[in-house]
C-alpha positions as CSV (number, residue, x, y, z in Angstrom):
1,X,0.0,0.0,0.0
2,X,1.4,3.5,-0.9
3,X,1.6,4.8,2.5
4,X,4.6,6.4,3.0
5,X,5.0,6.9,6.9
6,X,4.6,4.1,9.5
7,X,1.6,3.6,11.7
8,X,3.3,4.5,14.3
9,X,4.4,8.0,12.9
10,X,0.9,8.9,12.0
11,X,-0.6,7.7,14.9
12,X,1.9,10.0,16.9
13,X,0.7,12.6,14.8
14,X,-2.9,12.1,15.2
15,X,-2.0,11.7,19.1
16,X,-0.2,15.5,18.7
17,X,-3.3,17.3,17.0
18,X,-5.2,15.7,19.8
19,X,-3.6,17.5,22.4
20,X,-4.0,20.0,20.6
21,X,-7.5,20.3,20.5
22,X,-7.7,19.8,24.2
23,X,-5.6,22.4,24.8
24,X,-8.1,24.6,22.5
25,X,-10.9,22.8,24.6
26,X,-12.1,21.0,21.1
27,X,-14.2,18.1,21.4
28,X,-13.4,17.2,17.1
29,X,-12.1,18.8,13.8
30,X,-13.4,18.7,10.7
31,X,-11.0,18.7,8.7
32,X,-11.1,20.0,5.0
33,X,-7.8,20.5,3.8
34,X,-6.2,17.6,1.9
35,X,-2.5,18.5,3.7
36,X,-4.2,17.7,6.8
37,X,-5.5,14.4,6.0
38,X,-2.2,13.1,4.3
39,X,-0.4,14.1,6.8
40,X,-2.5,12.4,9.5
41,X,-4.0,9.5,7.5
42,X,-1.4,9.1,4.3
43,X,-4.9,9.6,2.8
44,X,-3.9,10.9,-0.6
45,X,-6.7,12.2,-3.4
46,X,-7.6,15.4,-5.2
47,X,-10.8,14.5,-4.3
48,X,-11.1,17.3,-2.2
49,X,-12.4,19.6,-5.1
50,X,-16.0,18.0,-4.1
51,X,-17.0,18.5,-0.6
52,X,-15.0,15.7,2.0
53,X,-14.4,16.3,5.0
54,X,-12.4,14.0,7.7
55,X,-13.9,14.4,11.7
56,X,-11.3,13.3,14.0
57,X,-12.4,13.6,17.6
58,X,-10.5,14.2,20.5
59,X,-10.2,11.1,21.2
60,X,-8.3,10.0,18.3
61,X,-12.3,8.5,16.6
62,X,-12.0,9.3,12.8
63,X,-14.1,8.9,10.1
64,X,-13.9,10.1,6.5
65,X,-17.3,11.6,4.6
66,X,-16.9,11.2,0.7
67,X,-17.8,10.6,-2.4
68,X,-17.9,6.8,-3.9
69,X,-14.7,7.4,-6.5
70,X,-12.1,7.7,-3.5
71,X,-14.2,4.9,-1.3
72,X,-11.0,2.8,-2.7
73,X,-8.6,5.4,-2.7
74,X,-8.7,6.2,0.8
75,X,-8.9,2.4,1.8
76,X,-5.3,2.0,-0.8
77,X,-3.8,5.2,0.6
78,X,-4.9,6.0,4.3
79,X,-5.1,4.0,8.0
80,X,-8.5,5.4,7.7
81,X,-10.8,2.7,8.7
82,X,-14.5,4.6,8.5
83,X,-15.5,5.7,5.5
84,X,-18.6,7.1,4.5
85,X,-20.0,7.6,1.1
86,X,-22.3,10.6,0.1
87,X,-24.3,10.0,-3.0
88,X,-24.2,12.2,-6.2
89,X,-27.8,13.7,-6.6
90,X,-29.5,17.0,-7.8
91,X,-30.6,17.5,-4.0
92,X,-27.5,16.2,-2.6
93,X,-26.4,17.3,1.0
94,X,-23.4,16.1,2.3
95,X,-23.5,18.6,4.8
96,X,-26.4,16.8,6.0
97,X,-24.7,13.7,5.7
98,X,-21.8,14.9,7.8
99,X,-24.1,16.2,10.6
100,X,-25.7,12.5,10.6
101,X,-22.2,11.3,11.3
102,X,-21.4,14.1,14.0
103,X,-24.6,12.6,16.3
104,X,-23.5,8.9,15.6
105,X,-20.1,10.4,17.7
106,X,-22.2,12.0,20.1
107,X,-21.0,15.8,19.2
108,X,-24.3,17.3,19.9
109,X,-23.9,20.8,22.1
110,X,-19.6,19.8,21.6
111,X,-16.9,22.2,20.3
112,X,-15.8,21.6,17.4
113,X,-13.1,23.1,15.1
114,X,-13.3,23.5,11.4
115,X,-10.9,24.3,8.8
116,X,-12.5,27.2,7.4
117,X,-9.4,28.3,5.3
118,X,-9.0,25.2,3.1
119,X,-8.9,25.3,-0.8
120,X,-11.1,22.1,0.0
121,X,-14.2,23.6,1.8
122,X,-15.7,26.9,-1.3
123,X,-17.4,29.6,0.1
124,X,-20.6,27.6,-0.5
125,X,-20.1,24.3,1.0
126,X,-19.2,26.7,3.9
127,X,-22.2,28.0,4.1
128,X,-23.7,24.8,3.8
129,X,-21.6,23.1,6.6
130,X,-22.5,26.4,8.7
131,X,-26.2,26.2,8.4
132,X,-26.4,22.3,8.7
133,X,-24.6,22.3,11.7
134,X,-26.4,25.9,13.1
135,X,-28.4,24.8,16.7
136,X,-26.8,21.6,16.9
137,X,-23.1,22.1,18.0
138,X,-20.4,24.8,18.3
139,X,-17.7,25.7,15.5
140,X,-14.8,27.4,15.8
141,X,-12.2,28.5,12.9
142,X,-9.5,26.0,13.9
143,X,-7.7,26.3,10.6
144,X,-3.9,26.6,11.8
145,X,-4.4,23.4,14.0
146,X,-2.9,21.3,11.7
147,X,-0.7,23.7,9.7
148,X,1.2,24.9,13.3
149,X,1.7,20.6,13.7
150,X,2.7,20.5,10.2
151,X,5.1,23.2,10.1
152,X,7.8,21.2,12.2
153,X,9.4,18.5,10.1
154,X,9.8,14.9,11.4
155,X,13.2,12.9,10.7
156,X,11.2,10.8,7.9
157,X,9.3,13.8,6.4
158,X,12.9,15.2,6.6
159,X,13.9,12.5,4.7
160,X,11.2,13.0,1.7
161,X,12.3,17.0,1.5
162,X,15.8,15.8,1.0
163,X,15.0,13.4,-2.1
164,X,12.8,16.2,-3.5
165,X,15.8,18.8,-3.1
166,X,17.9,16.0,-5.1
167,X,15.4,16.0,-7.9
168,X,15.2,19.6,-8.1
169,X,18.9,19.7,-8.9
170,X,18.4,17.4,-11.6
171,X,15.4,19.1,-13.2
172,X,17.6,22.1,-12.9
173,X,20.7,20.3,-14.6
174,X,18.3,19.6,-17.4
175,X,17.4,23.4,-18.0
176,X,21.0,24.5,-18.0
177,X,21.8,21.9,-20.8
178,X,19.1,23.2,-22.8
179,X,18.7,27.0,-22.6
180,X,20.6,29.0,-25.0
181,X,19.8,30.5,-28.6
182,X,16.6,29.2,-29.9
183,X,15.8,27.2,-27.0
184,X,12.0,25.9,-26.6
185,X,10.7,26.9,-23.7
186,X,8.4,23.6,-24.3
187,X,11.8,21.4,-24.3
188,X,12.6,23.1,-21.1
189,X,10.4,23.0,-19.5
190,X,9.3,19.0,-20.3
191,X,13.0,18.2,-19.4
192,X,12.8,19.5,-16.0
193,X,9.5,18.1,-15.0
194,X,10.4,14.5,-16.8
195,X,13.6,14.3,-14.4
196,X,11.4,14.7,-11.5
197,X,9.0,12.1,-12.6
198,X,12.0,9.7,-14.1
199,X,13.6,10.1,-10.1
200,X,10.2,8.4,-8.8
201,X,9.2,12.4,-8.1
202,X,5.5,13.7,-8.3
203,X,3.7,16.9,-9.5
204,X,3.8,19.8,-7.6
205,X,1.8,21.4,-6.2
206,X,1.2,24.0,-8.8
207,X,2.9,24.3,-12.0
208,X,6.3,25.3,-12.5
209,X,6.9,28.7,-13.4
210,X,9.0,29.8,-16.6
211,X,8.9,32.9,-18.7
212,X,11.5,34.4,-21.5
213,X,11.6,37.8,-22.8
214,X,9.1,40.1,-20.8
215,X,7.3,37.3,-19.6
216,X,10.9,37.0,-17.7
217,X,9.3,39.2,-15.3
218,X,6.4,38.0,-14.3
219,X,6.2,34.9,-11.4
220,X,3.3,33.0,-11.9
221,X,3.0,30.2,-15.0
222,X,0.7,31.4,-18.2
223,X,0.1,29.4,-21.2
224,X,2.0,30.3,-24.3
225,X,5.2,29.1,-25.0
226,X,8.1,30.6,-26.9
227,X,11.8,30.2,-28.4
228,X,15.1,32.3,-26.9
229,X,15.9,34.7,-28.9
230,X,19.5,35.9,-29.5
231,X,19.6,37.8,-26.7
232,X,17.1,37.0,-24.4
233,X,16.7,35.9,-20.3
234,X,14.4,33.0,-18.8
235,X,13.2,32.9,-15.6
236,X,12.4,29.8,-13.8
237,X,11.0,28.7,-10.7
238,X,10.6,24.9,-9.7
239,X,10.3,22.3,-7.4
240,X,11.4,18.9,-6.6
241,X,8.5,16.9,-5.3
242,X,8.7,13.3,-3.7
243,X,5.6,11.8,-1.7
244,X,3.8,15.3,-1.8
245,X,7.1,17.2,-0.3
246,X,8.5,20.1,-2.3
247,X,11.7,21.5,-2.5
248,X,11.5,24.6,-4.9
249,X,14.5,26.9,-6.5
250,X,14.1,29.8,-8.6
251,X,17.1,30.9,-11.1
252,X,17.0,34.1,-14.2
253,X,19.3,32.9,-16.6
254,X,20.5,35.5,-19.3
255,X,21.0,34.8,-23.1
256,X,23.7,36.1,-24.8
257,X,24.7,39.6,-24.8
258,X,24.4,40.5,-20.9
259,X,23.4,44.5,-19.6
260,X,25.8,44.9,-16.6
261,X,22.8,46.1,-14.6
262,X,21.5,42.5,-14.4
263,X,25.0,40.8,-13.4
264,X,24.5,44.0,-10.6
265,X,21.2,42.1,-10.2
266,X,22.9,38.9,-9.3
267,X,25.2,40.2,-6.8
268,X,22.2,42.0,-5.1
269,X,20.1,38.8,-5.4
270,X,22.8,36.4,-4.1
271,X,23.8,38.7,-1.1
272,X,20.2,39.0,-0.3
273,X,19.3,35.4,-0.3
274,X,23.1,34.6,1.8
275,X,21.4,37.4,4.1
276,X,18.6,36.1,4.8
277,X,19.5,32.0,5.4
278,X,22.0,33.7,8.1
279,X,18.9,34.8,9.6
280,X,16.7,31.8,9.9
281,X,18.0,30.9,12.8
282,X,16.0,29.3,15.8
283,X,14.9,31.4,18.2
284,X,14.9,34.6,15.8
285,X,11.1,35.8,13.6
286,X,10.4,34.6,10.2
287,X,10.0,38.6,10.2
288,X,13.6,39.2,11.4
289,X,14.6,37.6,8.0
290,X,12.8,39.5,6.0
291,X,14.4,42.3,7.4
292,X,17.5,41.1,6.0
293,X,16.2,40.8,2.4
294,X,14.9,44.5,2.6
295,X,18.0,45.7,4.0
296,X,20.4,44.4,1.4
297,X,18.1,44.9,-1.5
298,X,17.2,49.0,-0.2
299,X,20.8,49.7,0.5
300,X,21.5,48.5,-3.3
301,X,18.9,51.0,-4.3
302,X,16.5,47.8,-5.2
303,X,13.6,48.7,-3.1
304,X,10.9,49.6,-5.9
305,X,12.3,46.6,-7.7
306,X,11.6,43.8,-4.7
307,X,8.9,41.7,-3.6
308,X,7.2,42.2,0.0
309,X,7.8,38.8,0.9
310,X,10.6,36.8,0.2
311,X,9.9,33.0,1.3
312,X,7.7,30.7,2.9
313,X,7.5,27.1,4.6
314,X,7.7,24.0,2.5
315,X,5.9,21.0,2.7
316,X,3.4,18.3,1.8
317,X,1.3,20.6,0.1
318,X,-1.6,19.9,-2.8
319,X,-2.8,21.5,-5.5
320,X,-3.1,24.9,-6.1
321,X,-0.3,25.5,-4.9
322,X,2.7,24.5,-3.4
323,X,3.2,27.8,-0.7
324,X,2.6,26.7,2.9
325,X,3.0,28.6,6.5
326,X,4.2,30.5,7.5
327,X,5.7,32.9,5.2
328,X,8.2,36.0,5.1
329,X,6.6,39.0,5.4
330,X,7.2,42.1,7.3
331,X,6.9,41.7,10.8
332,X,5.5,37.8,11.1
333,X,5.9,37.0,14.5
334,X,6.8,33.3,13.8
335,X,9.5,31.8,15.5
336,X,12.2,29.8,13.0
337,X,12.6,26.5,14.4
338,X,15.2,23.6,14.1
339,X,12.6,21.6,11.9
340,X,11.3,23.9,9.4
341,X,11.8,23.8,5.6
342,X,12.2,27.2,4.0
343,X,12.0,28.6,0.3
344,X,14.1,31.8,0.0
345,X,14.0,33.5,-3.1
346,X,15.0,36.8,-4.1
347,X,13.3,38.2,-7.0
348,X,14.3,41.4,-8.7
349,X,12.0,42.9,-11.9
350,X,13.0,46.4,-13.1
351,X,9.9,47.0,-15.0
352,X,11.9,50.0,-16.7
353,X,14.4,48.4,-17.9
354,X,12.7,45.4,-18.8
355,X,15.0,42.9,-17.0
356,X,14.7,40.0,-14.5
357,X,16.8,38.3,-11.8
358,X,15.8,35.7,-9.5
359,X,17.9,33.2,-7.1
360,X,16.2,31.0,-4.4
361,X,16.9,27.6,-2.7
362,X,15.2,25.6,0.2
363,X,16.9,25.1,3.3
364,X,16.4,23.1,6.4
365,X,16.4,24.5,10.2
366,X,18.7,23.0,12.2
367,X,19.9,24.0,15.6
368,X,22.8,26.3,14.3
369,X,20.5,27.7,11.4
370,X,19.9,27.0,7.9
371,X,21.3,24.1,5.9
372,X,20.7,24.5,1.9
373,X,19.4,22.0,0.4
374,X,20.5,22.0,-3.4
375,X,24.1,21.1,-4.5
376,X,24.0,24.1,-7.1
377,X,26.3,27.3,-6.6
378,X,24.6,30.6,-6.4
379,X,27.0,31.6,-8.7
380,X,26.1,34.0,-11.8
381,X,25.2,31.8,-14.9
382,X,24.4,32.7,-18.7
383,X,24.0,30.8,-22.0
């Protein structure tokens, strides 16, 4: 069976987000977002794009409400022994449903916490849960429960983010044997993501990001690819993913004929990024280290060129997208931990100009700070 974590582990997980709940006085969660339930279950699916919802009660009683195509899938993938089955139907109510299996578990008049901010639970289904369940018990917006568990890596999850990091270095090796003078972005971009899957990898959570030309400077993926030109520049961002655990890197590499503002770019971008993994350190904010980013990049005179956030947490994240908590912003409050996986990247568009330069890496917390993950240099690279 493709679980990928022992009993034991998950049960010690399940056994962690218990205490937690007590310690919120939580009788249950219902639990929405599809992290949650891999990483307490091994219960993998994107059936969470229809309404499913997994209660687990204080007392470690789960059970998993669903549709009939992932009846199998969570009996393949997940310790999850209950599973009930909503049925597809013009007047369907699975809300219903799930209030049916809330008074077979006696949470009548109980507390219960709900992951409200789950890509998993729309705005309707909300609604729905909120007025099936209105008179009959108490909710509470417990959606960091499980993130906050989550963001604290295990030596086996550990494990996974350090196979992922590997197969980002080799998607990367891929893009630097094939960029250059009439490159396909297509060929790039299928090279990178076939040495992820050819190194037993999976897809990420959203789609890798790549632009040439002025689409150098934007940093999400649109459709449309193109060829290098002569004298061009190609911005990527990645990740390697392995059992749902990403490890993403972000490189702008120049064709041809480079201006000297962006090799400036560079040195900004890599003295930024060096910056800031001195930073993560335990003990010190996630906000501390976006500090450094903002002072290296506004002393270069790079402030109206610079994101507002530079980094967040990795994980076991689904689609649609691969970002997970906490992130680096001004002023988070989050303590770095020995533990955490973090994605630093530095990303520098000068509109005016019409150039790009990007650098970022995941590293892992440990007790002395921030360990990089990838085996690539940070030196400055062009085709």
């Amino acid at each position: 069976m493709p679980i990928h974590f022992s009993e034991a582990e998950l049960a010690e997980r399940r056994a962690r987000c218990c205490e937690a709940m007590q310690r919120q006085g939580l009788n249950g969660l219902l639990i929405f977002r599809q992290e949650s339930m891999f990483y307490l279950t091994g219960y993998d699916t994107f059936g969470y794009v229809f309404f499913q919802s997994l209660y687990l009660g204080a007392d470690g009683t789960m059970t998993l409400l669903t549709r009939a195509p992932d009846l199998r899938q969570a009996r393949y993938t997940s310790v999850i022994d209950d599973i009930r089955i909503w049925m597809d139907a013009p007047d369907a109510e699975p809300a219903e449903d799930l209030r049916a299996i809330l008074e077979s578990h006696g949470c009548r008049n109980k507390r219960l916490g709900v992951e409200y901010e789950a890509y998993g639970l729309t705005a309707g289904n909300g609604k729905r849960l909120d007025a099936a369940l209105q008179g009959f018990c108490h909710l509470s917006d417990a959606s960091m429960l499980v993130s906050e568990l989550r963001v604290i890596k295990s030596p086996a999850e550990i494990a996974c983010v350090r196979r992922a990091a590997e197969l980002a270095d080799d998607a990367w090796d891929q893009a630097v044997a094939l960029t250059g003078p009439g490159a396909s972005e297509a060929d790039i971009l299928a090279a990178m993501q076939g040495a992820v899957f050819k190194g037993g990898g999976d897809y990420p959570g959203n789609e890798f990001i790549i632009g040439s030309g002025d689409g150098a400077l934007c940093c999400r993926y649109f459709s449309g690819r193109r060829a290098l030109d002569a004298n061009d520049q190609l911005t990527l961002e990645w990740a390697g993913v392995y059992r749902h655990y990403h490890a993403a890197m972000m490189r702008t590499i120049p064709v041809g004929k480079v201006p000297d503002r962006q090799i400036e770019m560079h040195d900004v971008a890599r003295d930024a990024l060096l910056a800031v993994e001195d930073a993560l350190r335990p003990g010190r904010t996630i906000g501390e280290a976006f500090d450094a980013h903002c002072r290296v990049m506004d002393t270069a005179g790079f402030q109206a060129h610079r994101m507002n956030a530079c980094g967040y947490s990795l994980g076991t994240t689904f689609s649609p997208n691969w970002m997970d908590w906490p992130m680096l912003y001004l002023g988070n409050p989050v303590e770095t931990a020995p533990g955490m996986v973090i994605f630093v990247h530095m990303i520098i568009f000068d509109s005016d100009k019409g150039l790009a330069m990007t650098l970022g890496r995941t590293s892992l917390v440990g007790a002395n700070g921030a360990e990089p993950l990838s085996r690539m240099p940070l030196d400055f690279m062009s085709a």
